[in-house]
BAVOVO-22658 format. One record per residue: residue in one letter; x, y, z of N, C-alpha, C in turn. Coordinates in steps of 0.001 Angstrom, whole numbers, plus 500000, padded with zeros to 6 digits. Atoms other than C-alpha are relative to their C-alpha. Layout:
N
residu_n_x_n_y_n_z_ca_x_ca_y_ca_z_c_x_c_y_c_z
A_X_Y_Z_X_Y_Z_X_Y_Z
...
//
This chain:
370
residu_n_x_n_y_n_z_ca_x_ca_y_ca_z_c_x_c_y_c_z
X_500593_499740_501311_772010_631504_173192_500794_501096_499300
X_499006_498722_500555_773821_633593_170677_499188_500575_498091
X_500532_500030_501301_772678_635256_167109_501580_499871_499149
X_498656_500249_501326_775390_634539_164101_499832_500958_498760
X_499697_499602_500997_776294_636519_161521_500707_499469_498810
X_499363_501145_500822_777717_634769_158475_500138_500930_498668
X_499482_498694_500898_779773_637083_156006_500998_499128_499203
X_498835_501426_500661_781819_634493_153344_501286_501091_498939
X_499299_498867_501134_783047_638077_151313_501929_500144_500907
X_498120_500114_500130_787210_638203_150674_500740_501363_499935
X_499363_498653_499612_787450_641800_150755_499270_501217_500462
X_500649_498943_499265_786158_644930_152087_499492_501216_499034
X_500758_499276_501123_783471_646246_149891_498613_500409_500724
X_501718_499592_499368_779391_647702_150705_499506_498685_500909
X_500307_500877_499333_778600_644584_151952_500333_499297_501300
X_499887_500156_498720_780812_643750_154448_500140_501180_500963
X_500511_499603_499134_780769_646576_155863_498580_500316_500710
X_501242_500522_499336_776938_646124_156447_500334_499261_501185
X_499636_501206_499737_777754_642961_157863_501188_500391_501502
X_499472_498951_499073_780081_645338_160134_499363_500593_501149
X_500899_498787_499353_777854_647952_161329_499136_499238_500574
X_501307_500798_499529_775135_645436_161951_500302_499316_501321
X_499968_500571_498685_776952_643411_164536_500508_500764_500776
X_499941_498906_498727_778303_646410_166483_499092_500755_500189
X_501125_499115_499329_775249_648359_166733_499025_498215_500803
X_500592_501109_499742_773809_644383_167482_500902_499683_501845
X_499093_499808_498493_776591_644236_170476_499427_501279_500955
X_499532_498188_498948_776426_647990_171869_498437_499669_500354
X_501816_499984_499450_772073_646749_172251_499901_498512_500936
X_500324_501035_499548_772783_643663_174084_500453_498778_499882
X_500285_501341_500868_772735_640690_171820_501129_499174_500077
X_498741_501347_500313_774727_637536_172166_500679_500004_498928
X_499979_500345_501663_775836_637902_168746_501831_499622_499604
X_498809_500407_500339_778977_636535_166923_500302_500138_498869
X_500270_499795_501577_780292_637041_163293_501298_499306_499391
X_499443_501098_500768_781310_634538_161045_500884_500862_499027
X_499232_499589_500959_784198_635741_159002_501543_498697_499404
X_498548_500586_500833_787364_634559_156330_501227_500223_500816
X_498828_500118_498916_789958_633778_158889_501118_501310_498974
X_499525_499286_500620_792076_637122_157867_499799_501314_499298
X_500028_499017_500758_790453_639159_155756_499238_501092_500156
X_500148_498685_499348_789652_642942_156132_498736_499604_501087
X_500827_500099_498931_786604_642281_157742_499875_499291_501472
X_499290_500103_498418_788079_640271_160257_501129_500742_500864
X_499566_499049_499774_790353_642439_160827_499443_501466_500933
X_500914_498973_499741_788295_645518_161009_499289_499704_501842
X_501064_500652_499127_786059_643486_163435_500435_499647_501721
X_499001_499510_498972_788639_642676_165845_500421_500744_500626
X_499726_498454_499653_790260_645474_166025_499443_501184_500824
X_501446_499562_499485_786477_646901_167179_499577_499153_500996
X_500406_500700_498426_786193_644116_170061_499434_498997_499541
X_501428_501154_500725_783586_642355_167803_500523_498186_500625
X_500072_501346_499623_783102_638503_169198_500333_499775_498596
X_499379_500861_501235_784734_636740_165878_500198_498923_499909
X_499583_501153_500116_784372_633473_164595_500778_499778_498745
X_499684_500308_501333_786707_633191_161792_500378_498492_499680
X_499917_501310_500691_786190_630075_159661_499980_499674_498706
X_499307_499803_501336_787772_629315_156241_498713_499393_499351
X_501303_500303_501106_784577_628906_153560_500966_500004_498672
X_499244_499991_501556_786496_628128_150027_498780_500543_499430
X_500833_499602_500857_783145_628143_148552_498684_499855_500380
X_501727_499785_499434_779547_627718_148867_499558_497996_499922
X_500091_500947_500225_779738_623908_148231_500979_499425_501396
X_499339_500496_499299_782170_623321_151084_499686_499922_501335
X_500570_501101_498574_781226_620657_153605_500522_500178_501187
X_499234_499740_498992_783834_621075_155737_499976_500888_500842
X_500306_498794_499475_783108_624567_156479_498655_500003_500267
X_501817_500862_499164_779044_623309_156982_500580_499932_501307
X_500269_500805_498288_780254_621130_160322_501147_500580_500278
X_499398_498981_499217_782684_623666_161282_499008_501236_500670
X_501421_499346_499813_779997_625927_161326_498972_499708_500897
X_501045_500747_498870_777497_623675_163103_500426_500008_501286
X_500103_500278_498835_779432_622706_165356_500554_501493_501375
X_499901_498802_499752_780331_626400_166130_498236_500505_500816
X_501311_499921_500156_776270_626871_166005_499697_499072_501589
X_500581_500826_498576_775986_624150_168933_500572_500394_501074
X_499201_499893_498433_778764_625234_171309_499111_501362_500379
X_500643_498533_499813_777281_629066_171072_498746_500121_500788
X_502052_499942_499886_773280_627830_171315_499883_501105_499082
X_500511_498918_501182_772909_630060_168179_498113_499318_499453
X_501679_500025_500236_769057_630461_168033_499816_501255_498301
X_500169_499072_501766_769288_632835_164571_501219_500253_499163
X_498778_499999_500797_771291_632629_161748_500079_501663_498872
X_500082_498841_501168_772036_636100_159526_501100_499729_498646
X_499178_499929_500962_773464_635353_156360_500270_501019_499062
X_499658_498493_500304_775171_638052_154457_500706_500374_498955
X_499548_500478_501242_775868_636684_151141_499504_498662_499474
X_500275_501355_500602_775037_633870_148647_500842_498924_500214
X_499268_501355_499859_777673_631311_149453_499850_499988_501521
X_500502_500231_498879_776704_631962_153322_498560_499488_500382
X_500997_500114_499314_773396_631339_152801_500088_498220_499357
X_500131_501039_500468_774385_628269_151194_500670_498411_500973
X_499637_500978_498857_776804_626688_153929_499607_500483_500648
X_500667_499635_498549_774892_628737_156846_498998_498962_499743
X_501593_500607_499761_771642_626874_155384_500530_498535_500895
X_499523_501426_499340_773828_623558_155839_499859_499464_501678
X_499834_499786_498323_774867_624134_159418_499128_500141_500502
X_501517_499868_499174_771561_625134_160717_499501_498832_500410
X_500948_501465_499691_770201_621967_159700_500562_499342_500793
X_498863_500554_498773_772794_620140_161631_499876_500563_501296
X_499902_499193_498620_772614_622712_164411_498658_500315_500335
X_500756_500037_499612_769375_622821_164426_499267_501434_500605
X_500133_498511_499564_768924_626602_164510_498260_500338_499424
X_501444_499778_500500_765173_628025_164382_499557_500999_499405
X_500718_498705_500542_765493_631384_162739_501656_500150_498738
X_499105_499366_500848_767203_632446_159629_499545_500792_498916
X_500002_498755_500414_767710_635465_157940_500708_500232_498728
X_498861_499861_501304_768961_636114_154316_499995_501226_499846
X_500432_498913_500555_769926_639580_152926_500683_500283_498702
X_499516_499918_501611_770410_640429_149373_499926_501388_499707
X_499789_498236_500211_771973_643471_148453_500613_500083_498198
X_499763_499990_501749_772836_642719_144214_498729_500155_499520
X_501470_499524_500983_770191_643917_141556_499925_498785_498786
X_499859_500387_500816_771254_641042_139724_498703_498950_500019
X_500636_500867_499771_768596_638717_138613_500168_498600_500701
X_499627_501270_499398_768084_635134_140790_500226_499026_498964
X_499573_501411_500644_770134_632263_138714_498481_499602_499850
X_500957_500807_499884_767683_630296_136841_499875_498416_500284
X_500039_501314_499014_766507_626950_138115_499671_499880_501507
X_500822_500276_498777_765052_625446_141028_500643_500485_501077
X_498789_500454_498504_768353_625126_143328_500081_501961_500584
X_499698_498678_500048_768970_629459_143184_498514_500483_500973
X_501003_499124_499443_765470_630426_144131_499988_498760_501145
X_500446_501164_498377_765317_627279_147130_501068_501048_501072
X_499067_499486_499173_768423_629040_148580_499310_501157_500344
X_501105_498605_499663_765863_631910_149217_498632_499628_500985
X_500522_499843_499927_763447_630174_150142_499795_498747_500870
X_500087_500925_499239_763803_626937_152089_500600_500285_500961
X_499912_499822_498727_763765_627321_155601_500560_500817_500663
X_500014_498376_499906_764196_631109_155218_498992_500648_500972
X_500225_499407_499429_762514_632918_157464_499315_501238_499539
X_500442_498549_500678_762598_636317_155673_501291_500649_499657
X_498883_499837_500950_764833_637928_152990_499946_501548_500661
X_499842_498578_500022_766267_641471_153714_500544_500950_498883
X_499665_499302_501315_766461_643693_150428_500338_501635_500405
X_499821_498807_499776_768607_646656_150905_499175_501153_499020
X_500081_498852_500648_766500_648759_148479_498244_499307_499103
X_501224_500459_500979_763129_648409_146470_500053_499446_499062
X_499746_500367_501011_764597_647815_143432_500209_498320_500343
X_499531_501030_499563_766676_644586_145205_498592_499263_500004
X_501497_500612_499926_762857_643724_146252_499262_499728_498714
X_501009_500505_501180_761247_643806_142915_500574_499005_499105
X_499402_501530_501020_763925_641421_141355_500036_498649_500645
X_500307_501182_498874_763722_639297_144448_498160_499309_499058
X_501663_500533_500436_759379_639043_143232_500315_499653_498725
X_500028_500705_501229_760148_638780_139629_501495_498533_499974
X_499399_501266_499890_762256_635997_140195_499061_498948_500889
X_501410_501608_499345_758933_633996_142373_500330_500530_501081
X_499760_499915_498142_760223_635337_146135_498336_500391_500094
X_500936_499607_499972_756933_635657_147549_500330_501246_500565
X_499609_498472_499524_756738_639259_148348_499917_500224_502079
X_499650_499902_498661_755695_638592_151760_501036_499946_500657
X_498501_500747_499137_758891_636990_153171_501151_501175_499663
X_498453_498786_500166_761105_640490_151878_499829_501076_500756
X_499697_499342_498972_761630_642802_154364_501022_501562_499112
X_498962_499420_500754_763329_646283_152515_500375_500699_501173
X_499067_499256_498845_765858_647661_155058_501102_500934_499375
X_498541_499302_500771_768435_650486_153265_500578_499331_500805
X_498746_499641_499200_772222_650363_154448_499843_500876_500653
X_499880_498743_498800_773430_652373_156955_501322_500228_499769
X_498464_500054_499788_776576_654058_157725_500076_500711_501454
X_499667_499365_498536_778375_655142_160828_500280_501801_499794
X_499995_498423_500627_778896_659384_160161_501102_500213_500863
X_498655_499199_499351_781801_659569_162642_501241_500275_499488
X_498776_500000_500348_784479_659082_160491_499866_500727_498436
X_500339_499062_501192_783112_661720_158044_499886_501544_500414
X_500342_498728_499505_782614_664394_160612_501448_500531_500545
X_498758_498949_499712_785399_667323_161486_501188_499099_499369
X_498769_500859_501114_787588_665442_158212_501023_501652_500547
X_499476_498772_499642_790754_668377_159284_500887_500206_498352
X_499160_499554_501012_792481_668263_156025_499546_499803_498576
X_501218_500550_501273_789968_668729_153125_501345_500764_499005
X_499123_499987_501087_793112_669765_151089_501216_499297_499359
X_498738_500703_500109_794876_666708_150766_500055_499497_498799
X_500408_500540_501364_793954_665598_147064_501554_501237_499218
X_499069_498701_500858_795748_669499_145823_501093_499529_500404
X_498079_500166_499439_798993_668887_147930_500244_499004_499055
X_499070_500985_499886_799632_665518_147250_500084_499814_498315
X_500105_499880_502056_798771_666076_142816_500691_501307_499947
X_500020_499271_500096_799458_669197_143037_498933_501113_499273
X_500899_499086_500418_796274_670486_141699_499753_501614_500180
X_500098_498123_499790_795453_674014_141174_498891_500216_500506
X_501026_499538_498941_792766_675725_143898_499135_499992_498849
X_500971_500000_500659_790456_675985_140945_499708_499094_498644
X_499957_501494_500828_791012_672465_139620_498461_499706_500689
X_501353_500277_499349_787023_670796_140271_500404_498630_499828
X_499983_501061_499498_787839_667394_141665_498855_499122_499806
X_501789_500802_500657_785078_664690_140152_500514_498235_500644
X_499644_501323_499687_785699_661407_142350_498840_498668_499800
X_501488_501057_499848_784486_657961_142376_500462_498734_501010
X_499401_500778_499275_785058_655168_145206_499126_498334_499716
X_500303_501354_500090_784178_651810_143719_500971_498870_499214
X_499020_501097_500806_785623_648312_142760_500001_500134_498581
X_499784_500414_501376_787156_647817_139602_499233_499044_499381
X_500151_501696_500304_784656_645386_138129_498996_500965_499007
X_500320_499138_500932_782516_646278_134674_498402_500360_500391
X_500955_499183_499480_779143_646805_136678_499905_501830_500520
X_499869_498923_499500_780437_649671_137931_500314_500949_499045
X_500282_499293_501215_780580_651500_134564_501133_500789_500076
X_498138_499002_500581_784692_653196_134846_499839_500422_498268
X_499264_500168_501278_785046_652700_131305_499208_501462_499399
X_500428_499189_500638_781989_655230_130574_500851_501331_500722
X_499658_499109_499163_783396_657604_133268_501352_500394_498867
X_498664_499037_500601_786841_657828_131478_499881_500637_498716
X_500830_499648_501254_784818_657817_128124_499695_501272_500082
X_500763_498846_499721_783266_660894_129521_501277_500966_500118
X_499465_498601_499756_786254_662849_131175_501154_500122_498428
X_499890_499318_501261_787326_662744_127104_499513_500844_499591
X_501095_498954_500193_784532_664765_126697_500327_501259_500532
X_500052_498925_498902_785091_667082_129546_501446_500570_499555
X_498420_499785_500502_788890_667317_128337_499860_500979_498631
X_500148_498860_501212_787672_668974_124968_499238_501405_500606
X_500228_498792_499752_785517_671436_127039_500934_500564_501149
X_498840_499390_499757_788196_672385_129541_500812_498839_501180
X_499346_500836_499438_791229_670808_131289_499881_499663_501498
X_500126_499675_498286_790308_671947_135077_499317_499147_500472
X_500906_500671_499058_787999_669160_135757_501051_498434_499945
X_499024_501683_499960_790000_665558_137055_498777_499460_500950
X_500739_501518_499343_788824_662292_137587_500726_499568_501268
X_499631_501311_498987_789802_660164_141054_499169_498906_499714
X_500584_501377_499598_789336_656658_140928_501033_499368_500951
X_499485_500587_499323_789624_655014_143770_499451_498541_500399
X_500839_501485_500037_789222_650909_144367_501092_499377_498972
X_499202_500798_500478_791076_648252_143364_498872_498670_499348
X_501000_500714_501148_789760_645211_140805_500426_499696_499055
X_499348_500859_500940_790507_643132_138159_499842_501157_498716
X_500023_499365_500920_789916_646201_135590_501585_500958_500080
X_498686_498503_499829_793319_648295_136576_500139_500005_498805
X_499136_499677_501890_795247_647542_133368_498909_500441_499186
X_500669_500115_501018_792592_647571_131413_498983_501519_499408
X_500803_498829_500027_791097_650807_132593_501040_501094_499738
X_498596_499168_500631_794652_652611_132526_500462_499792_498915
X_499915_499708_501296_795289_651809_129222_498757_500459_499333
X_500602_499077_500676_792053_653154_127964_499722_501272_500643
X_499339_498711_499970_792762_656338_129521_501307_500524_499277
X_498388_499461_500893_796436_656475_127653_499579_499767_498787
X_500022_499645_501818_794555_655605_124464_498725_501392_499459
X_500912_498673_500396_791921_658227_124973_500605_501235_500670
X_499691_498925_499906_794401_660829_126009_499765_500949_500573
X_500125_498780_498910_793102_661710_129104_500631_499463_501531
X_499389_500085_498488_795594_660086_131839_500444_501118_500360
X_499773_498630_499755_796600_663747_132216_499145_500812_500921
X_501184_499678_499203_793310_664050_133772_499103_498936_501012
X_500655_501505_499187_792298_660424_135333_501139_499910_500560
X_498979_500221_498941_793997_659653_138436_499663_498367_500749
X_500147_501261_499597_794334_655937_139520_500498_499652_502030
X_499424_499744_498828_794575_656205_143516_500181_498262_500681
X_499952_501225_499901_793925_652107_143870_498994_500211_501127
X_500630_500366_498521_792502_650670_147622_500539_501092_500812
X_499836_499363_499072_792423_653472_150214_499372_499881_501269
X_501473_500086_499137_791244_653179_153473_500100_501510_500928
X_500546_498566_499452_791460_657182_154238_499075_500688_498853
X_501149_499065_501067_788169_657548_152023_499632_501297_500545
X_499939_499177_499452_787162_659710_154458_500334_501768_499452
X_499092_499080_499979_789838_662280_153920_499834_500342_498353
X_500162_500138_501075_789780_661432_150060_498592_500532_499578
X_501425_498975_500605_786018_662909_149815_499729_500963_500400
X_499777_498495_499370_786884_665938_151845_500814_500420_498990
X_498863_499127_501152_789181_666851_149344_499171_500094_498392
X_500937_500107_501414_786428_666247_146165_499077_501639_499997
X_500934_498686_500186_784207_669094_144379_498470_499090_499856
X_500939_501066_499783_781666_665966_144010_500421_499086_499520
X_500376_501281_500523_780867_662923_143454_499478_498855_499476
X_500409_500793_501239_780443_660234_140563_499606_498515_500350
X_500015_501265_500054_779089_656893_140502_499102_499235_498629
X_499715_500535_501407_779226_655237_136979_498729_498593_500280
X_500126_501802_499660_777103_651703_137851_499088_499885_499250
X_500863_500223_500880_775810_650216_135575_498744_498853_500405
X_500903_501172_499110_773584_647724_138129_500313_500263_501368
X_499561_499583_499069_773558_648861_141602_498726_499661_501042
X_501287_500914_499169_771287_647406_144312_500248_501353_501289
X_500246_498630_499389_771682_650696_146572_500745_500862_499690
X_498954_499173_500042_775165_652301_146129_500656_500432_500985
X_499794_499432_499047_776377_652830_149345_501662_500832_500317
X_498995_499028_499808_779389_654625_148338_499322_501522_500241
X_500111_498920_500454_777389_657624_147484_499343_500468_501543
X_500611_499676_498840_775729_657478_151331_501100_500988_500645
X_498878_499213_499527_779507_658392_152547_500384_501306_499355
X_499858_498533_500307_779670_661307_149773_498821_500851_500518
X_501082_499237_499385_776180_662511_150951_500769_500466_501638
X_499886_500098_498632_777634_662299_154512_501613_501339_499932
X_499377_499440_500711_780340_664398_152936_500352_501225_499560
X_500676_498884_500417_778410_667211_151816_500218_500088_498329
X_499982_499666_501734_779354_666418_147865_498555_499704_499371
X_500898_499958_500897_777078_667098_145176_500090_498512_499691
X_499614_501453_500702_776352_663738_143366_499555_499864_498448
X_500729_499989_501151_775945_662690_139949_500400_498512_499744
X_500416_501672_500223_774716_658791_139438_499377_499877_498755
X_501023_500480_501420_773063_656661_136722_498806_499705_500568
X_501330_500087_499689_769838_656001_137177_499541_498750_500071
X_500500_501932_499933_769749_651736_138061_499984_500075_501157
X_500418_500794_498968_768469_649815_140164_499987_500842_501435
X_499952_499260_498377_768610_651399_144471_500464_501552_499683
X_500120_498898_499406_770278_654551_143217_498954_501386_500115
X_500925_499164_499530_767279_657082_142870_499363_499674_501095
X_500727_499514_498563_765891_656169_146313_501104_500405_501021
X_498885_499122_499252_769078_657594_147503_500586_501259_499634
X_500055_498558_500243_769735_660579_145347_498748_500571_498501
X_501010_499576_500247_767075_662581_144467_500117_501190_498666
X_499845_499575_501656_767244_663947_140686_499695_501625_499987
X_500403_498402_499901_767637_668146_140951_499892_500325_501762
X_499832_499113_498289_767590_668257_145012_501511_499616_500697
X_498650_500284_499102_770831_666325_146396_501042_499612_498600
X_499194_500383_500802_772647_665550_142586_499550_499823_498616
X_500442_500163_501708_771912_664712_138697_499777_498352_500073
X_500473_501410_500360_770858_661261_137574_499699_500027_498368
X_499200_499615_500879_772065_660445_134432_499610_498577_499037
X_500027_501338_501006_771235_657325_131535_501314_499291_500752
X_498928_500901_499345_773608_654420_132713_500915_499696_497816
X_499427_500546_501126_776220_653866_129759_500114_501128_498799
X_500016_498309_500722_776205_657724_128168_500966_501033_500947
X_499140_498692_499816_779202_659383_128518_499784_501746_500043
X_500651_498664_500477_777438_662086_127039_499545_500803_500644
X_500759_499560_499203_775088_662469_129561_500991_500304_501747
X_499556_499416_498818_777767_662362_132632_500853_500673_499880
X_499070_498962_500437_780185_664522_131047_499192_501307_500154
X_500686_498507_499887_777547_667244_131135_499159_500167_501115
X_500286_499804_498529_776355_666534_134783_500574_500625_500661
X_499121_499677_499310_779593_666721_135887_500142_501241_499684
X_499560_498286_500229_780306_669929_133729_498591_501060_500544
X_500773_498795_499629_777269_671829_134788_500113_500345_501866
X_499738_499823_498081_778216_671192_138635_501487_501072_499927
X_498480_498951_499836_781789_672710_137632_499747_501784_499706
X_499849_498889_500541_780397_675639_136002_499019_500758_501110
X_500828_499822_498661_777600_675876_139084_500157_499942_501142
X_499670_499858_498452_778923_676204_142207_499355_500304_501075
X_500243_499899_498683_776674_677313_144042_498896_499027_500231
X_500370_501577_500170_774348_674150_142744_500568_499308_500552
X_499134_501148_499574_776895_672198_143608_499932_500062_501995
X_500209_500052_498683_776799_673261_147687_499002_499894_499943
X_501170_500672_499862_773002_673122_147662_499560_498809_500082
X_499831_501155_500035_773058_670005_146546_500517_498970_500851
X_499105_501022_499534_775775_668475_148750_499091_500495_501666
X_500582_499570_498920_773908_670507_151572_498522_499149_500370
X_501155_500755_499652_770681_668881_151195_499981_498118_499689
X_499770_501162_499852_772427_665693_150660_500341_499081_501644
X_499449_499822_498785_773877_665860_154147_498938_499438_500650
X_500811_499711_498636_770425_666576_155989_499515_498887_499469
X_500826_501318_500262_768845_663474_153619_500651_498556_500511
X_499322_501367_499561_771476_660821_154496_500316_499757_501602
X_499717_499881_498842_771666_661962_157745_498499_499176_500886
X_501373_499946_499725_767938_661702_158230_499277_498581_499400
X_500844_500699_500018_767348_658485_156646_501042_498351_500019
X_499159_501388_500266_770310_656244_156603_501197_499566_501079
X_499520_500458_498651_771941_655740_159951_500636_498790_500228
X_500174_501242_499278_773329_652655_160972_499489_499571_500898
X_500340_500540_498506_772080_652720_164022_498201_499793_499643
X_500755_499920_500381_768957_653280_162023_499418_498161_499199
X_499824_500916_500604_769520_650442_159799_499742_498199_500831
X_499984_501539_498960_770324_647734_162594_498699_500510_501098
X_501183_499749_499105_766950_648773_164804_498626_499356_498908
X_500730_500340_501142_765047_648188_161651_500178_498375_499918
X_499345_500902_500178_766707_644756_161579_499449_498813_501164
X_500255_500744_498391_766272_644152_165061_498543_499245_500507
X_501639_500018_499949_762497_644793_164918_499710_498664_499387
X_499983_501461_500388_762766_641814_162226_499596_498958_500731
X_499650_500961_499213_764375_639642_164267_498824_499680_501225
X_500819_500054_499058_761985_640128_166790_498678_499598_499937
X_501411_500637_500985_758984_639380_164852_499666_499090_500175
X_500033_501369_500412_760059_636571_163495_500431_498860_501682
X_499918_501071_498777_760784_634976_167226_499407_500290_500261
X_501208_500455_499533_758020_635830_168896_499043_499262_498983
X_501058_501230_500697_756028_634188_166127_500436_498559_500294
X_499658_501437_499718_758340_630698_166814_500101_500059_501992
X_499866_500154_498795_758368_631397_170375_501882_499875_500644
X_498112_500104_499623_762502_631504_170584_500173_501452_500930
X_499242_499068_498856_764199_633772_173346_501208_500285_498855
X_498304_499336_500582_767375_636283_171438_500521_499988_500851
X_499572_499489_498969_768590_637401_174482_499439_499812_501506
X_500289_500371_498328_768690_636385_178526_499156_501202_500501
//
């Protein structure tokens, strides 16, 4: 018997690493488990690399058959008794395969704030021969109900993260070296994809703002995304690439938020934010918009600011009152620390998960584990 994981995402964003964390804290407890990944891409990678059991199998799309009875018949050699899907085009060929394979437990989790597609076919993929939906965040949950999910069947589980690769960072001055910033430059980062949910455009909008009240505060953006050009030229027409720094895909975030005075997240729709878990983990101040998951992660005046979504106005003068407040600014990142520490765990996350899982088989009578 084995449980499946089923992850159809093409690059390495909040989600797959969920989708990550979940099946190695799911391994290190036991569990038969296996994880469906894009023959290749970071997350197989990653996953590997980590020991993880890996099935990588090519999904083009959410319509593709082929990848169904690849799947299945993956599903039959295993004895996969629970399916976890871990995206919308997984839950669409996982649903396939099941049926074929004949699997008795499945698991959806939805981590976008975006409303459910309308029409019948969008909300069935939720809801036929689902099991129970996992909503990283309350918000995720209340658009799940106003879209018809019955509320019973949602399950809200935050993200998690792992904290090891945030703890004893040795070179929190690698941002100054490598710009050459000056020791009393205030570093204002942000680590998300280029895409226009994520609200860049107000951010650079803003450090115009911050540029008329003084030059010492710089932007990092880091993340790659179909906005590059588009976001570097409106920094060269608003006359503050002098002060916006384009670092692209990094994977020493880590190191990159040891070197910050805090940290920004612009989103203009955000179903938890789980960049801002790693700046909490961090010790940076934070300053967010105020959608969807992120106020049940930072707390408005105790761990950061919270800010109108789409008002430069308003994060230009978050950010500047953290620069001119310093010792706000450690309070803040201090009691961000003990909150993310204290409520967002992975190991936290996948136990929560587990409990699920466990539920929902003793109610069908299925065995997880020998």
């Amino acid at each position: 018997m084995s449980l499946f994981q089923i992850d159809t995402g093409r690059e390495w964003r909040g989600g797959q690493r969920q989708s990550f964390l979940l099946t190695r804290e799911l391994r290190d407890q036991g569990f038969p488990v296996y994880l469906v990944v894009q023959p290749g891409c970071p997350l197989h990678e990653k996953a590997a690399a980590e020991g993880l059991p890996v099935l990588p199998i090519r999904m083009k799309s959410e319509t593709d058959i082929g990848a169904a009875f690849r799947l299945s018949r993956a599903m039959r050699k295993k004895g996969c008794v629970l399916a976890h899907f871990h995206d919308a085009h997984a839950v669409t060929i996982g649903g396939a395969a099941c049926a074929r394979a004949h699997v008795p437990l499945r698991i959806v989790s939805r981590r976008v704030i975006f409303p459910l597609k309308s029409g019948p076919f969008s909300k069935r993929k939720y809801t036929r021969n689902v099991d129970a939906i996992i909503a990283i965040s309350e918000s995720v949950r209340d658009v799940l109900v106003q879209g018809g999910i019955d509320p019973a069947r949602i399950e809200v589980i935050p993200s998690g993260i792992d904290f090891s690769p945030f703890e004893n960072v040795p070179d929190r001055g690698f941002l100054r070296r490598e710009f050459a910033f000056a020791p009393d430059d205030f570093l204002a980062g942000i680590v998300a994809y280029l895409e226009d949910s994520k609200g860049h455009r107000t951010l650079i909008e803003a450090a115009r703002l911050l540029k008329a009240r003084t030059p010492k505060i710089k932007i990092i953006i880091v993340g790659k995304g179909t906005l590059e050009m588009v976001l570097d030229k409106l920094s060269k027409d608003l006359q503050v690439d002098d002060l916006v720094f384009f670092l692209g895909h990094r994977e020493d975030v880590p190191r990159i938020l040891a070197s910050l005075d805090c940290f920004v997240l612009s989103s203009e729709a955000e179903g938890l934010g789980s960049s801002i878990l790693d700046a909490m983990a961090s010790r940076l101040p934070v300053v967010a918009t105020q959608v969807g998951g992120i106020p049940e992660v930072v707390i408005h005046d105790e761990t950061g600011f919270l800010v109108l979504p789409r008002s430069p106005k308003a994060l230009a003068g978050a950010i500047f009152e953290l620069y001119e407040n310093r010792p706000l600014a450690r309070r803040f990142g201090d009691a961000g620390f003990e909150a993310v520490h204290a409520k967002f765990s992975s190991r936290a996350m996948a136990l929560k998960v587990i409990r699920v899982y466990e539920r929902l088989a003793a109610k069908k009578g299925v065995r997880l584990h020998d």
